[in-house]
N, C-alpha and C positions, 0 to 999 in steps of 0.2 A: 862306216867311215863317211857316206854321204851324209848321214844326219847329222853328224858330228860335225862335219867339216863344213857344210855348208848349209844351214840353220837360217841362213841367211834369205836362200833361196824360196824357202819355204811359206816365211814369214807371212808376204802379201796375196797369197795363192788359197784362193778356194773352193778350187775344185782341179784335178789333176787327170790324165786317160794316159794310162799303161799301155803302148800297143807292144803287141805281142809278150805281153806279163807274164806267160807260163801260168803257175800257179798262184798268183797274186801273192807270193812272198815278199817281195818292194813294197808294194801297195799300201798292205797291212801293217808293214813297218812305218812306214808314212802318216797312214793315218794314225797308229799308235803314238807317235811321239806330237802330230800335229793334229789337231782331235779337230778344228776349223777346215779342215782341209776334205773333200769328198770327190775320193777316187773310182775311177770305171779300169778297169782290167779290160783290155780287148783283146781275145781271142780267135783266134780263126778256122782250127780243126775239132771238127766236131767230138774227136775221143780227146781233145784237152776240155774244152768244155764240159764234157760229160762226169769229167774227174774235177772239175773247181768246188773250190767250198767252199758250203752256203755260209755264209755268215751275214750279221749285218754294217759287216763294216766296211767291205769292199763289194761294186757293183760288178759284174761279168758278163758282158758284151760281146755276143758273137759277128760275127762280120770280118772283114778283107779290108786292110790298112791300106791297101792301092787304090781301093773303093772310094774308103769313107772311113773318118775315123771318130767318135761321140764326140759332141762339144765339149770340151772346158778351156781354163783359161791356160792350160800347158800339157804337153804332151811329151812323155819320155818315151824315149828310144834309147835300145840299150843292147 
């Protein structure tokens, strides 16, 4: 529904950081429909991380969002 609905959002963005992504399921939806767009998934506990998958279309960043969170030009919280 967010891709659909707001396309808009997407358009001028390239590069996006997922904190606390889970499994990069958003991400890779994001990057699928926006192929411009190059997302980091930020994770924080080491058995989520251990279970992320590799692919090349989503980055997985480990680290503490209280910390530090990767650069890009926006960041979802969700």
């Amino acid at each position: 529904m967010i891709l659909r609905e707001c396309r808009n959002l997407f358009q001028g963005l390239s590069s996006l950081t997922d904190s606390c992504g889970e499994d990069g399921m958003m991400a890779r939806a994001i990057v699928k429909a926006f192929l411009h767009v190059k997302c980091s998934v930020q994770l924080d506990l080491p058995k989520v991380i251990d279970k992320a998958p590799r692919d090349s279309f989503v980055n997985y960043v480990g680290g503490d969002l209280f910390h530090t969170v990767p650069p890009a030009h926006a960041v979802m919280l969700k």
